[in-house]
C-alpha positions in Angstrom: -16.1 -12.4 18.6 -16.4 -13.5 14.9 -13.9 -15.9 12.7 -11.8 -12.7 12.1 -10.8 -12.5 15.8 -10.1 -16.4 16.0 -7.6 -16.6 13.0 -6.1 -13.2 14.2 -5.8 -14.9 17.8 -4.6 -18.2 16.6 -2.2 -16.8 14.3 -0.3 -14.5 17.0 -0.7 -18.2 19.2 1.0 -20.0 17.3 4.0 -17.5 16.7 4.5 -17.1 20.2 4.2 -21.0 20.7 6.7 -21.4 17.9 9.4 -19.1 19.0 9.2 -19.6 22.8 9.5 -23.4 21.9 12.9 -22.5 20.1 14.3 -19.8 22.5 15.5 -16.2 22.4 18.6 -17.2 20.1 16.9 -19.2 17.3 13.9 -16.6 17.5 15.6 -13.3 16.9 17.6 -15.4 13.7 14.7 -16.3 12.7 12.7 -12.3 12.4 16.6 -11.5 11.0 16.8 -13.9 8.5 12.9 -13.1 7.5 14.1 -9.3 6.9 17.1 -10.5 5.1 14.9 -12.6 2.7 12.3 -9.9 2.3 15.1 -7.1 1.4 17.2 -8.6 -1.0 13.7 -10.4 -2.4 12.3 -6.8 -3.0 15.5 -5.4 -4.3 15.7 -8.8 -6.7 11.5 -8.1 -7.0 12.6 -4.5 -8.6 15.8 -5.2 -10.5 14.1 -8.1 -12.3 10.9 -6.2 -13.1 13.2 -3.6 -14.6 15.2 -5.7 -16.4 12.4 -7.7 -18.4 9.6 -5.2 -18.0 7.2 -7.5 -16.3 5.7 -8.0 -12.7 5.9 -11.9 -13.1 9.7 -12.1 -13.3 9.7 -9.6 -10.6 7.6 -12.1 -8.8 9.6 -14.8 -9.6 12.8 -13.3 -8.9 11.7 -12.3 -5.1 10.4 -15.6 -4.2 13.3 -17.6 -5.6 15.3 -14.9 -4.1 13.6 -14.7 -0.3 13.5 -18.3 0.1 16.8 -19.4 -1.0 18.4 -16.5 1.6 16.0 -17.9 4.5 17.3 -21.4 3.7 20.8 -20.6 3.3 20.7 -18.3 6.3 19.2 -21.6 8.7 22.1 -23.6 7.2 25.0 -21.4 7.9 23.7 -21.4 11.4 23.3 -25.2 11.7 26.9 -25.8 10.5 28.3 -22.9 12.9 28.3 -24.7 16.0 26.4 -21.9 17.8 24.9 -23.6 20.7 21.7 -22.0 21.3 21.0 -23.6 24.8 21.1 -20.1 26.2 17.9 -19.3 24.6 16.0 -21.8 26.0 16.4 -21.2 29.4 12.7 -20.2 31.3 13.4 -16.9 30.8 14.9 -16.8 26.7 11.5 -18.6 26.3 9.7 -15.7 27.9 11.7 -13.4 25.8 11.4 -15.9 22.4 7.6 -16.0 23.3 8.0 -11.9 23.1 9.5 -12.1 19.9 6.8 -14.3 18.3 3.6 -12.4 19.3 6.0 -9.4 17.2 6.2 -11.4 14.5 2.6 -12.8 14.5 1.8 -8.8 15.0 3.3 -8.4 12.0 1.7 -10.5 10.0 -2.4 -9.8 11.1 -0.8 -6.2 9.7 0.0 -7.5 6.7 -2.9 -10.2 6.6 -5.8 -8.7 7.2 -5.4 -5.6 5.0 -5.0 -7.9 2.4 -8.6 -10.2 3.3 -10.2 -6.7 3.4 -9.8 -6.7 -0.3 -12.6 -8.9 -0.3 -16.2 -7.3 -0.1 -17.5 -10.2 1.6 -15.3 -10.2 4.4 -14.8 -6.7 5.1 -18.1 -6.1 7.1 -16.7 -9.7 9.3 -13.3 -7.3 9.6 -15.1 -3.9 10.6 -17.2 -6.2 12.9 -14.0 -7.6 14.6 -12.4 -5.7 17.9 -9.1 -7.4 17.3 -8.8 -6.2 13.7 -9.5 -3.0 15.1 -5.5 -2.2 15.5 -4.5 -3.6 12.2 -7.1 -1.7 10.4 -6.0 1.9 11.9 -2.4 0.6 10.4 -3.4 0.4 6.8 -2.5 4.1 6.2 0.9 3.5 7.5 1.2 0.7 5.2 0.8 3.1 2.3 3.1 5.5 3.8 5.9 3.1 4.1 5.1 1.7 0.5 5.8 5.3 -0.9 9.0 5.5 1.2 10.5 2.6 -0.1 9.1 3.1 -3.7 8.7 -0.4 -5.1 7.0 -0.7 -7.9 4.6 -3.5 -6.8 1.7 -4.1 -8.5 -1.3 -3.7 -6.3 -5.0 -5.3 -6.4 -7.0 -1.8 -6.0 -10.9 -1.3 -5.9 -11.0 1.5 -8.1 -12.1 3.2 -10.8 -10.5 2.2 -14.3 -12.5 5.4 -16.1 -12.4 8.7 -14.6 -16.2 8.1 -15.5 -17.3 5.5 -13.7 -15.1 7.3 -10.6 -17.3 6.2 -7.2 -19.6 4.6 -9.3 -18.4 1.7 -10.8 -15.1 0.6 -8.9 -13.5 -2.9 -10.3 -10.8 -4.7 -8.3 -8.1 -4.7 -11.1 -4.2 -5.2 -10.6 -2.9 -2.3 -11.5 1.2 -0.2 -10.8 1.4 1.1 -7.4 1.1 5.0 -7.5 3.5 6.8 -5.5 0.8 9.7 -4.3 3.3 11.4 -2.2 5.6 12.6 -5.9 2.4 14.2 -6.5 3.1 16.6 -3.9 3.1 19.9 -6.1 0.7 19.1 -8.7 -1.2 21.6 -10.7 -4.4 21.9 -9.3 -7.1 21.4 -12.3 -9.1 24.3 -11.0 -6.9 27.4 -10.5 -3.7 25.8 -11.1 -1.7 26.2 -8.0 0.7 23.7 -6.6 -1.5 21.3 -4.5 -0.2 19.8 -1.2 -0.3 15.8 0.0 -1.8 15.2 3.0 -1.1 11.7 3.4 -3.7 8.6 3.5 -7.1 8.2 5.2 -9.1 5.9 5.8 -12.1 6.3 3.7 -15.5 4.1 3.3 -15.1 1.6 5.9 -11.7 -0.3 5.0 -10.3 1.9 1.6 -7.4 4.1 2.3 -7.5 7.1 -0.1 -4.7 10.1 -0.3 -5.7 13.3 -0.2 -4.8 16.6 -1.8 -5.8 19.9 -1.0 -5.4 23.2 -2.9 -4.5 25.7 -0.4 -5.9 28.4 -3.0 -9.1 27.3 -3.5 -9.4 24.5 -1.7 -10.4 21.8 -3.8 -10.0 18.4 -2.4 -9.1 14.9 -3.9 -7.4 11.9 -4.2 -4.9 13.2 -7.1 -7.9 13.1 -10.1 -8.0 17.3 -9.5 -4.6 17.9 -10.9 -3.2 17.6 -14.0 -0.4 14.8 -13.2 -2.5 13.4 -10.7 -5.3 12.8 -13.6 -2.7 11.5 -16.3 -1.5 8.9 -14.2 -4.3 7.7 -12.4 -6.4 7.2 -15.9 -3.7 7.6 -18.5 -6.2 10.4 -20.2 -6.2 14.6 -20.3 -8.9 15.7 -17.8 -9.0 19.1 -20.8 -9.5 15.6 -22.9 -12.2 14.0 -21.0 -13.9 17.4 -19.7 -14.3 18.1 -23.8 -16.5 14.5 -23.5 -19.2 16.7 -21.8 -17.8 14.6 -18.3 -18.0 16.6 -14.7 -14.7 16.7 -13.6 -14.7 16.7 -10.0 -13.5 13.8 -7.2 -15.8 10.9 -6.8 -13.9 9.9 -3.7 -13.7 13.4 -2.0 -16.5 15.3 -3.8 -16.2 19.3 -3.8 -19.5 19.7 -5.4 -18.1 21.7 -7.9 -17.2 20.8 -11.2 -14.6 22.3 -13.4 -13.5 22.8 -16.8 -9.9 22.5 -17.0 -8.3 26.0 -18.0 -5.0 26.7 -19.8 -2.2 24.1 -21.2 -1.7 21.1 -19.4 1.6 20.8 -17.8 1.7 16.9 -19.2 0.9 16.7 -22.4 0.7 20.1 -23.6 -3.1 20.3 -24.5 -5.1 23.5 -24.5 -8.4 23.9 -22.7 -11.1 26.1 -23.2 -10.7 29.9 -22.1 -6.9 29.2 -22.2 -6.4 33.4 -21.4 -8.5 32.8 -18.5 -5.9 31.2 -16.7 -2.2 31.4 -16.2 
């Protein structure tokens, strides 16, 4: 048992201390007035970003947002005259105690994805039985991000050059990609409609989607089709590939690389042989 299991253990303590200590009644306000504040912070989080094109005010906008619902939510509850005697009863603190160890759940899900960021304690995570759980969650993390499609900007280990793809990965903040709208890219290789396989885990704690071309087979995370490419690196792979570059996945190899073929369906730009493909 390293550090990792004793924050993730003391953490879920100290939830289910806090709630059973409060009762059934004050704990289930409490994880409702927590979703409260996180919707209406993300929706505030999205409209704001929107509005003035910039993550910061959509940062600002869902904390000012969050807390002053959580706040106003504990005070409207003060001021009702709900007696929440009820909930502390030997059994609502059983059920309160229930309640917390959700909540501290919860956040281990949330918290160690984000402390596996860090390349100096993701070994400490792997290492860790109790992270275990929480680490087989991170592709439903990414699942769920794409299903509510907000636009938040993400620290990601990646690539910033198609280049330097598996080779020279920087942790830069960069959009959030929606992978799963690139379900029907053209495949780079023989241009038919790829298909999204979801997230997997990848190289210890990196979750990486995957597309496969159920023509030829090629694999990747998105960097093998056309729209996948232009959004990932904001370049033409017909552009790069004319660089004398390999074009092939650094995250899910095929061990073939490509030339591009034909007019890309993005920006229009020819490749070589353009009769050779459709």
């Amino acid at each position: 048992m390293n550090f990792i299991d004793l924050l993730i253990l003391f953490l879920i303590a100290l939830a289910v201390y806090a709630e059973a200590s409060r009762g059934l009644l004050l704990a289930l306000f409490d994880i409702l007035r927590v979703l409260a504040g996180l919707s209406f912070g993300l929706a505030a989080y999205s409209l704001a970003a929107t509005v003035f094109h910039s993550y910061l005010a959509g940062i600002v906008a869902f904390v000012v947002i969050a807390v002053t619902l959580v706040t106003v939510l504990a005070m409207l509850l003060k001021r009702s005259g709900v007696d929440p005697k009820w909930g502390v009863t030997p059994w609502g603190r059983i059920a309160g105690g229930a309640v917390g160890f959700c909540l501290g759940f919860a956040i281990c899900t949330v918290l160690i994805p984000v402390l596996g960021r860090s390349r100096e304690l993701q070994s400490d995570i792997m290492r860790a039985p109790l992270a275990r759980p929480f680490v087989a969650l991170m592709p439903s993390l990414y699942t769920a991000a794409d299903a509510m499609n907000v636009d938040l900007p993400q620290l990601n280990r990646r690539a910033v050059r198609f280049e330097d793809e598996g080779l020279n990965a920087k942790a830069v903040f960069t959009e959030r990609i929606n992978f799963s709208r690139l379900n029907g890219a053209m495949c780079i290789e023989c241009r038919t409609p790829v298909r999204f396989q979801g997230y997997r885990m990848k190289l210890g704690m990196s979750v990486s989607p995957q597309f496969i071309c159920p023509n030829c087979g090629r694999t990747s995370d998105g960097c093998q089709t056309f729209e996948g490419f232009h959004t990932m690196y904001h370049h033409c792979p017909i552009e790069v590939a004319r660089g004398r570059v390999a074009i092939d996945c650094g995250v899910w190899p095929n061990g073939r690389p490509v030339q591009p073929k034909g007019r890309c369906p993005v920006c229009g730009r020819i490749g070589e042989n353009p009769g050779a493909q459709p």
